[in-house]
Structure formats: C-alpha cells, structure tokens
C-alpha positions in Angstrom: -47.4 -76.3 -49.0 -46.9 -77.5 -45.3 -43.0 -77.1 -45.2 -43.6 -73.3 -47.1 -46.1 -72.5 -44.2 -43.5 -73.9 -41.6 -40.7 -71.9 -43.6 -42.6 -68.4 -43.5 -43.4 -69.0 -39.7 -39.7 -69.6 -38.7 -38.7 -66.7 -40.9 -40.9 -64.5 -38.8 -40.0 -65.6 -35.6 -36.2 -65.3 -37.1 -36.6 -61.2 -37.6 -39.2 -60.9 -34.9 -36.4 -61.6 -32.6 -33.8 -59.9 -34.3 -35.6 -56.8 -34.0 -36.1 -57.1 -30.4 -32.7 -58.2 -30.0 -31.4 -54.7 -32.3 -33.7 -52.5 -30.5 -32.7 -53.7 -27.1 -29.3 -53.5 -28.1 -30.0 -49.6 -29.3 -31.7 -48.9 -26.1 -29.0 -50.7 -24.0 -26.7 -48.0 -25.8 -28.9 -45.3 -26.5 -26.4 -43.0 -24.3 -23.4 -44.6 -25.1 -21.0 -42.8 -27.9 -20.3 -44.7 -30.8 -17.8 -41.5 -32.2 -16.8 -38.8 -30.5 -19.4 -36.7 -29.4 -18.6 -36.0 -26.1 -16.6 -32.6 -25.7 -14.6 -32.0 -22.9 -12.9 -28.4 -22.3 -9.6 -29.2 -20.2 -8.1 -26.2 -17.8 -5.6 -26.2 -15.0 -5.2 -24.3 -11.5 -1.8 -24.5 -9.6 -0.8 -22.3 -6.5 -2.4 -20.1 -4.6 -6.4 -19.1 -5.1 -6.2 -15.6 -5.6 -8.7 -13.3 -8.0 -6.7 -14.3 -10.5 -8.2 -17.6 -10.5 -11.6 -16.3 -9.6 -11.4 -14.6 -13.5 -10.0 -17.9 -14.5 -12.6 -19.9 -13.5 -14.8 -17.5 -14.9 -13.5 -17.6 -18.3 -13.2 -21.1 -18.4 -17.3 -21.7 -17.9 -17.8 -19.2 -20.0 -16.2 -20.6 -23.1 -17.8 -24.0 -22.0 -20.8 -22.2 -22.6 -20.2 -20.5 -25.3 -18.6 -23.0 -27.7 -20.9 -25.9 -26.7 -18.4 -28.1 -24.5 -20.2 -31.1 -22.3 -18.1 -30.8 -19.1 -15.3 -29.2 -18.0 -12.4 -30.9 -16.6 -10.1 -28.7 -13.8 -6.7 -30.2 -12.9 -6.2 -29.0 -9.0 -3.1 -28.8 -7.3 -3.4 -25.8 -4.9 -2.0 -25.4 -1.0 -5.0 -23.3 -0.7 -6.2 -19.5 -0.4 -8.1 -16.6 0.0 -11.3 -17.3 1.6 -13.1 -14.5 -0.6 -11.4 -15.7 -3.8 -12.7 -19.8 -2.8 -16.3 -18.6 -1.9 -16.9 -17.1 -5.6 -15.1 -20.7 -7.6 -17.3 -22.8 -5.4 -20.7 -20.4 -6.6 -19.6 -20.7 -9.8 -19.2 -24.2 -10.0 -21.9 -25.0 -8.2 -24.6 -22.7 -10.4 -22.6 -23.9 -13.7 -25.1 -25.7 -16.2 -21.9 -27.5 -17.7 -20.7 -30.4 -15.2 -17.5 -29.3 -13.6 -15.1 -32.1 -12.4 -12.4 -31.9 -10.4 -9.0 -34.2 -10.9 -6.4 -33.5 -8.1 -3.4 -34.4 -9.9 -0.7 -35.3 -11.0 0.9 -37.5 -8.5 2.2 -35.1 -5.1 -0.1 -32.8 -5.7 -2.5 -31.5 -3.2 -6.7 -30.1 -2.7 -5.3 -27.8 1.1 -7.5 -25.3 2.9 -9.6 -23.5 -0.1 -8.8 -26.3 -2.6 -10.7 -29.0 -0.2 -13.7 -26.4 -1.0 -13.3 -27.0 -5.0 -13.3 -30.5 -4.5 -16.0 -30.6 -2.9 -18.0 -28.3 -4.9 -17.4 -30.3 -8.2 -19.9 -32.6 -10.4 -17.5 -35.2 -9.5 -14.2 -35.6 -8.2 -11.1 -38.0 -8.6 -7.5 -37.8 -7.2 -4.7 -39.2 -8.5 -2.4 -41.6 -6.4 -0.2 -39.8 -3.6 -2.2 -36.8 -3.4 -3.6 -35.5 -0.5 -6.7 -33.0 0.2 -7.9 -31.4 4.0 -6.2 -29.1 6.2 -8.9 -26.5 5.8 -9.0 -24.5 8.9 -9.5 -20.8 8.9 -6.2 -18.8 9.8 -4.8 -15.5 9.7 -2.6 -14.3 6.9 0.3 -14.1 9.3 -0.3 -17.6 9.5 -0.7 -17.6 13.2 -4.7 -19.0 14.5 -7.3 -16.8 14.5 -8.2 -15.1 18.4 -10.8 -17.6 20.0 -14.1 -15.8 19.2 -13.5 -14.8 15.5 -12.1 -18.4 15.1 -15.3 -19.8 16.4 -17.4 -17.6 13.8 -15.1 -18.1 11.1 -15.1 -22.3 11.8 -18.9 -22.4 12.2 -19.5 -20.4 8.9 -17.1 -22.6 6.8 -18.5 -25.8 7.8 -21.8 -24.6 7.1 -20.8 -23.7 3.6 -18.6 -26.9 3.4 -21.7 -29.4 4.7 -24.3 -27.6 2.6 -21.8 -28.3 -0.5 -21.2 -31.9 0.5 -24.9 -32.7 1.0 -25.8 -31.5 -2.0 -23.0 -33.5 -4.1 -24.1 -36.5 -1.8 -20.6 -36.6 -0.3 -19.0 -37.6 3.0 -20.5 -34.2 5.1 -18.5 -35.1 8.8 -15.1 -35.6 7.2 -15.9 -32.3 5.2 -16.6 -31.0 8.1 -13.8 -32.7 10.2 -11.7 -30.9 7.7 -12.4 -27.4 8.4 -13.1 -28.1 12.4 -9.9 -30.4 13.1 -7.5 -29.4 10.1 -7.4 -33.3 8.9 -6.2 -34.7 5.5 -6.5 -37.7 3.7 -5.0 -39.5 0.8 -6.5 -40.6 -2.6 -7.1 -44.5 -1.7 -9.0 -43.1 2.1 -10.6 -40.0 0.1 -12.2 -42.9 -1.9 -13.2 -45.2 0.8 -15.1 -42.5 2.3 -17.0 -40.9 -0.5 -14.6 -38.2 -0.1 -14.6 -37.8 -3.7 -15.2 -40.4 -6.2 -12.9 -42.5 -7.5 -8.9 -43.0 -8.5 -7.7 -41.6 -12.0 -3.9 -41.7 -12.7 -4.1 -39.2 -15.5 -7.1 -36.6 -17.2 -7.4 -39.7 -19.5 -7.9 -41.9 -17.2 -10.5 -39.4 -15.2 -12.4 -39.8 -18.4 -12.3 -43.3 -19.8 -13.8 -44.3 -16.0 -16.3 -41.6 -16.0 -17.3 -42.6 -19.5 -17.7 -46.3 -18.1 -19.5 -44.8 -15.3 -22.0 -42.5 -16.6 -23.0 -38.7 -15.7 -25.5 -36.4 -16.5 -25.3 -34.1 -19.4 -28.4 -32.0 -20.2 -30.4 -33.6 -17.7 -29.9 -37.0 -18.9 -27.8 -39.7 -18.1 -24.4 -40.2 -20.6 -21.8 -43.1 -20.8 -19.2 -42.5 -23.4 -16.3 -44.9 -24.6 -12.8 -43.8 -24.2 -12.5 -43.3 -27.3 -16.0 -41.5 -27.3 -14.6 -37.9 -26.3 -12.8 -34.5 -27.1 -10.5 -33.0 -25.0 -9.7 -29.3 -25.4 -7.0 -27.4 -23.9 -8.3 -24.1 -22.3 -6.4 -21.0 -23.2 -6.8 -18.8 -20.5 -4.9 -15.5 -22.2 -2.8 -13.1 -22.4 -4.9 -10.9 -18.7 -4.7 -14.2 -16.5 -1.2 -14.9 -17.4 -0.1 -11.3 -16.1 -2.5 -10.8 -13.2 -1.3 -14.7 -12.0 2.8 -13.5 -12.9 1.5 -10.1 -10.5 0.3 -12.2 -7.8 3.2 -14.4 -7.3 4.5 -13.6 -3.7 8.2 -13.5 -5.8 6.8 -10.9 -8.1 5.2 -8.5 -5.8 8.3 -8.6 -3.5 11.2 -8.2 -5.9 8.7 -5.1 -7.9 8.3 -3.3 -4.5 11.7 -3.8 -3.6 12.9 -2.3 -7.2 10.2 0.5 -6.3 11.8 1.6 -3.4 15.4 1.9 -5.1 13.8 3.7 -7.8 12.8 6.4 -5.6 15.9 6.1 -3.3 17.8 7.0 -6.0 15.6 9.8 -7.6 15.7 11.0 -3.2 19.3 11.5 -3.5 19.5 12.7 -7.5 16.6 15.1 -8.1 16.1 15.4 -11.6 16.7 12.1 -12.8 13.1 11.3 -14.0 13.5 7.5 -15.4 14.4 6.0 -11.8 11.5 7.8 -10.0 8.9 6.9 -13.2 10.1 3.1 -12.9 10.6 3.5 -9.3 7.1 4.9 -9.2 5.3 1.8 -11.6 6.9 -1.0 -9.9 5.9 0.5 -6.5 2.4 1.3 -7.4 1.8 -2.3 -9.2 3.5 -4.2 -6.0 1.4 -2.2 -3.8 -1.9 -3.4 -5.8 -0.9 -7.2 -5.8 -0.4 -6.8 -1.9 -4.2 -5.4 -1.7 -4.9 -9.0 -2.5 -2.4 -11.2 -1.5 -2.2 -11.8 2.3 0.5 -9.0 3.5 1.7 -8.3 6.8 1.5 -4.7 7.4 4.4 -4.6 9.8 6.8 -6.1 7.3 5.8 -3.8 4.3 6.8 -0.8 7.0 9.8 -2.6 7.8 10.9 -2.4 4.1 9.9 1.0 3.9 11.7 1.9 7.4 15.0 0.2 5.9 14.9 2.3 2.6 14.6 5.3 5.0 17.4 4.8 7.0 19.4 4.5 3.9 18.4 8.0 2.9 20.0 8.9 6.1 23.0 7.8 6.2 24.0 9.7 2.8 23.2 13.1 5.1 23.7 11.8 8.6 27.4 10.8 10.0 26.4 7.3 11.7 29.7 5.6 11.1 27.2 2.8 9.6 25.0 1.8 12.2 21.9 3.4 10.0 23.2 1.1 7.4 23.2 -1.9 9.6 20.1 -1.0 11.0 18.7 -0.6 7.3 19.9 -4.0 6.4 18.2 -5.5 9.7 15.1 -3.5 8.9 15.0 -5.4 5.1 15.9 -9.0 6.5 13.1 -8.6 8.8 10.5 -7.0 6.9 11.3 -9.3 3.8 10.7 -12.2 6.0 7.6 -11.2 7.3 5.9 -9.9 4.1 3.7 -12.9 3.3 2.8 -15.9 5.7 0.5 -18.5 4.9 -3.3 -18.4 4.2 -2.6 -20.0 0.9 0.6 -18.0 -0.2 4.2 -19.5 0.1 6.4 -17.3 2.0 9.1 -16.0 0.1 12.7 -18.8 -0.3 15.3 -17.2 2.2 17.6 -17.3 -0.8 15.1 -14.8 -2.4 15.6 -12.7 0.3 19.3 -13.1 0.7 20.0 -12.3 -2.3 17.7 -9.0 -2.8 18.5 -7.9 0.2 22.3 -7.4 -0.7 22.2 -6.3 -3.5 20.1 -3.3 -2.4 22.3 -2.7 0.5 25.1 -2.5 -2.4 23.0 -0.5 -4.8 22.4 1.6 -1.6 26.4 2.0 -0.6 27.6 3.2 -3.8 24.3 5.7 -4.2 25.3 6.8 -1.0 29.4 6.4 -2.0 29.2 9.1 -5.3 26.6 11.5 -3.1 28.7 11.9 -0.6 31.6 12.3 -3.0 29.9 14.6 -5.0 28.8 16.7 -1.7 32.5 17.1 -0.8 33.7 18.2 -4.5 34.4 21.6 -5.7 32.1 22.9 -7.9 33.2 23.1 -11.6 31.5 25.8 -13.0 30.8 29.5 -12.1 33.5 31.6 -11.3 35.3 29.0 -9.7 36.4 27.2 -13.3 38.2 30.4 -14.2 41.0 29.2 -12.0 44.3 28.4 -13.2 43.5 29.8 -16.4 45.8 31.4 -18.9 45.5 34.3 -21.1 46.9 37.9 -22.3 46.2 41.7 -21.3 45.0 43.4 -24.1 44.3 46.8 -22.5 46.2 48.9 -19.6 44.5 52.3 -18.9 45.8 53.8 -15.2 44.6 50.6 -12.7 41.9 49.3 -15.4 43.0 46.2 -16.9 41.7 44.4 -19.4 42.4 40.7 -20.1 41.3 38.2 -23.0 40.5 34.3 -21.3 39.1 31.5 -23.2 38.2 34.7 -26.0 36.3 36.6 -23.0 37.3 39.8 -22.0 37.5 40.3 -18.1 38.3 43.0 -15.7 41.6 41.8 -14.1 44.2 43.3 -11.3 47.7 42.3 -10.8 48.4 40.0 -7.7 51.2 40.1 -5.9 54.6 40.9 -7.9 52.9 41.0 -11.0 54.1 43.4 -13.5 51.4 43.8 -16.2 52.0 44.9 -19.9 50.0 45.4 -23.2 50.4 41.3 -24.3 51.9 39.9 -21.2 50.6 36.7 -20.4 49.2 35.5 -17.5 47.6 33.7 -15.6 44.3 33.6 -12.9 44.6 32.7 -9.5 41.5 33.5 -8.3 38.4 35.7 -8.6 36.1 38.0 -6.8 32.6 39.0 -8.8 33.9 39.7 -12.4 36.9 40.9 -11.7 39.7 38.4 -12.2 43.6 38.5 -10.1 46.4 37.3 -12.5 49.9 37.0 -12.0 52.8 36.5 -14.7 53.6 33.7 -16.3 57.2 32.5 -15.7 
C-alpha cells in the first residue's frame, strides 16, 4: 500500500512537471511559426524615383492590404530622385499598417539622394554586402548646387524630414542628417555599426530567415518565424507601371521627342502627308509629358527644337550648309544638356551620337528630294502635252482641229508646217487650249 502511495505521488510530480515543462515550451514559442504562416509580398524599385514609382509603391501596399500579406519586402537599388516623388513613398511607408522593409541589394547596388530617405523611412532595413547608401544633398536638375539661400531652405527642410523619420524608427539621426548636410555615404558593414539600418542580408532570403530569428511586430504583437516559417510573393506591378516607368526612361523621352520633331519636319516640308505629322505629333506630345516630370533643362529642349528649325531652312534658304552645321551643333548641344542629375542618368554619348546622325541624314535627303522636286518641271497641266503625237482630223480656213491621246484640241501649224486632213504631227508647245504642231518627218 506504501510503494502504491509512493507510485501515485511520483506519477504526479512526473506530469506536474511535464505540463509546466509543455506549457513553457508553448509559451517560449507562442510567436514562433511552426508552418508557414507568415506571408510576405516581395516588390522591386530600380532607377530613378519618379511618379511612376510613387503609383508603384502605392499599388504594392495596397495589395498587401488587400490580400492579407504580413509585411512587405522592397528590394532598393536607386541613384536617387525627385524630391516630390520621395516625399509621398516615405508617407506611405511611414502611415502603412503592414511593416514595410527595406533590402538594398543585390551586391553594387546603392540607397543615393531620395533612396537614403526610403531607407530610412522603413520598418526595418538591411543592405547587402558592397552597397552603399548617402549622398543626399538637395541639387538642381541641371545638376549644378542650388544658389546659397534656396540651398539653405531646401538643406534645413530635408534634415527636418530626414531626423524626424530617423527618430521615429530609432535610427542613427546625425549621420541621417550628415547625409543630407555634408553629402556623405557609407557602406553596408559601417551602415550597420552605426544603426544606420539594421543588419547584413546577402539575399531577400537571407533578409528574412534573420528577421524571423530576430523578431518584429505584426498586428501589434511581437513575431519570430523560422526560415522555413514564411511565404514570399512576387508583386506584379502591371501592365500602367510597366509603360509609365518605359515613358520615364531619360532614353525613351529623348529618342520619342527626337522622332517627334522629324515627324513634323517632314510633314513642314511635304504638306499633306498626314501619317508623319500624326506620329510626329504622338511621340512629341508623349515626350513632352514625360519631360513635365523628369528633371529637363529648358535650354536644351530649345536647343533641339532650334536645330530642327534650322533644318527647315536650309531646304528654302541658300546657306551653302552652314544652317546644317549649325543644326547639327544645335542637336549635339541640346541632346547633351536635356537631362542632368537629380536622380536621372544623363543620356550615353553614344545615344546621342548615334540619333543625332541619323537625323542630320534623315534631314539631308528630306532636304535632297525637296529641293529636287522644287527645281523639276511640272508634269501635268498643259505642260505634259508636250512632245506629243497625233493627227488633224479637221481643216476649216485657219481652224484646225487635232485628235491627241483621243482629245480633240484647237491646234496651229508652227513654223514650216504644212497641215492636211490626217497628217500627223506632233506638239511642241502650247498656249491656253490651243496647241502648235509641226509635221512629223
């Protein structure tokens, strides 16, 4: 009876502690992802921050919302911006309800000017090794600095923004700051070492096994998920972001307002051909709405138009070529000087090279058939009756009467014509309807 009583008691103690044990353990892992139940909606942003990515961004915490994701990963590699189009990704990822992170990646890639502001602004941020974020001074879209007093405004108002965004994330606020006042970068490893963002991932996978190890707040609450313990799904950003980002490529906008101005160059100098002033007319009227928003120098968007001009010109104007040459001066320059900095890569000199000719010899042989066609005698009219042959049907006193091409014509006899019922003849010229014939020998 003794060894059944002492049997029962270590029983007891036996499951007492193995419930403590399993509920500690459940506690312990309350958070943790067994499956995967963690879903993550993956979207990336290369280039320049334009509206187009404004939209993008958007869309992409939308759909989060929408279909129920837990965070959002954004892939950054950016040389930076407009200012505008920065200001309204940082307020949305800085109102989103979903955790947005940030992984500058893949190795090379960069978080310059506007893209130091989206790093900033994320739930949390990694960078891959090799990358680089800063340089995020203000400057004009010539790419030149900004006059003293604007730059002053423009500085202090960005590092407002920049601090306020880094003290709220619980980041590094003087290098932040350091960035937009003294244009400095950093790379990954120092980015790390000074809470610059948060920690080293080599890949999106590697972003997320860590943060899984690490923990982050979902719903309010604190989750840490295996690395098997998560979805990943691609954002597809569609078919209106893939054409307004095509339209704001410097490239694009260049080579449609080039094709623009020879569409209506050539409809200039052929009235009436229609389908080169209607493309001439689309391509110029969709380059000139991607240069509303991309950063464009005024005086080399005249300088293109100014060259065109001069082309016009020299079909009407005897220059001997020197408005051609100044027309091909006019397009080097003003190609050059299109786009500058501020985010957008200035367009490749071979680019520019190569458009640039080719207009010049789309240009010469518009100018070429023009000028040919000024100097040719009409064919048609009165004029075409020349040279030819056909028969008097009629003599009555001096009216004659003469069947050509089966009209009949007035005629007279030039000099040492003899006409006669059925003679032939032919026309050697003409004045109103009457014709003048001669014999044929």
């Amino acid at each position: 009876m003794l060894f059944f009583k002492q049997f029962i008691k270590s029983c007891s103690f036996v499951i007492i502690m193995f419930v403590i044990v399993t509920f500690l353990s459940v506690l312990s892992h309350a958070n943790e992802s067994d499956g995967t139940n963690v879903s993550v909606l993956y979207a990336q942003i290369e280039g320049a921050i334009t509206p187009a990515q404004v939209s993008f961004i958007e869309d992409l915490a939308a759909e989060a919302s929408d279909d129920e994701h837990d965070l959002i990963l954004l892939r950054l590699d950016t040389p930076g911006g407009l200012t505008s189009s920065m200001r309204d990704i940082v307020k949305v990822l800085m109102k989103s309800p979903i955790p947005i992170c940030v992984w500058v990646g893949p190795d090379g890639s960069h978080a310059a000017s506007a893209g130091t502001f989206i790093v900033a602004a994320s739930d949390v941020s990694a960078m891959a090794p090799g990358t680089t974020i800063g340089a995020a001074s203000p400057v004009l879209s010539s790419g030149d600095d900004l006059p003293t007093t604007m730059n002053t405004k423009v500085k202090n108002d960005l590092i407002s923004l920049i601090t306020g965004i880094a003290k709220k994330r619980g980041r590094n606020i003087k290098w932040y700051a350091d960035a937009v006042d003294q244009s400095i970068t950093i790379d990954a490893q120092g980015a790390v070492t000074l809470n610059v963002v948060d920690f080293i991932a080599v890949s999106p996978e590697d972003f997320l096994e860590q943060l899984g190890a690490r923990g982050t707040s979902i719903d309010g609450k604190e989750v840490k998920f295996s690395k098997d313990g998560y979805l990943l799904t691609p954002f597809d950003a569609g078919f209106t972001y893939s054409v307004l980002s095509w339209l704001l490529n410097p490239q694009v906008a260049y080579l449609l307002l080039v094709a623009g101005i020879i569409g209506l160059f050539f409809e200039v100098l052929n009235p009436g051909a229609i389908l080169p002033g209607v493309i001439g007319g689309f391509s110029l009227v969709t380059a000139l709405y991607a240069m509303s928003i991309l950063p464009t120098n005024a005086v080399g968007l005249l300088l293109l138009v100014f060259g065109a001009v001069l082309f016009i010109l020299e079909a009407f104007i005897t220059s001997y070529g020197l408005l051609s040459v100044a027309a091909i001066i006019s397009l080097f320059i003003g190609s050059k000087a299109l786009f500058r900095s501020d985010g957008v890569d200035q367009i490749p000199l071979g680019t520019i090279i190569g458009t640039v000719f080719s207009f010049s010899l789309f240009a010469a042989l518009v100018i070429y058939f023009v000028a040919k066609a000024h100097t040719k005698e009409s064919g048609v009219g009165m004029q075409s009756m020349t040279d030819l042959e056909g028969e008097v049907i009629l003599i009555d006193g001096n009216k004659v009467k003469i069947r050509v091409r089966g009209e009949i014509w007035n005629a007279i006899p030039g000099e040492g014509a003899i006409l006669n019922v059925g003679s032939k003849v032919r026309v050697i010229s003409s004045k109103g309807l009457t014709l003048t014939v001669i014999n044929i020998s």
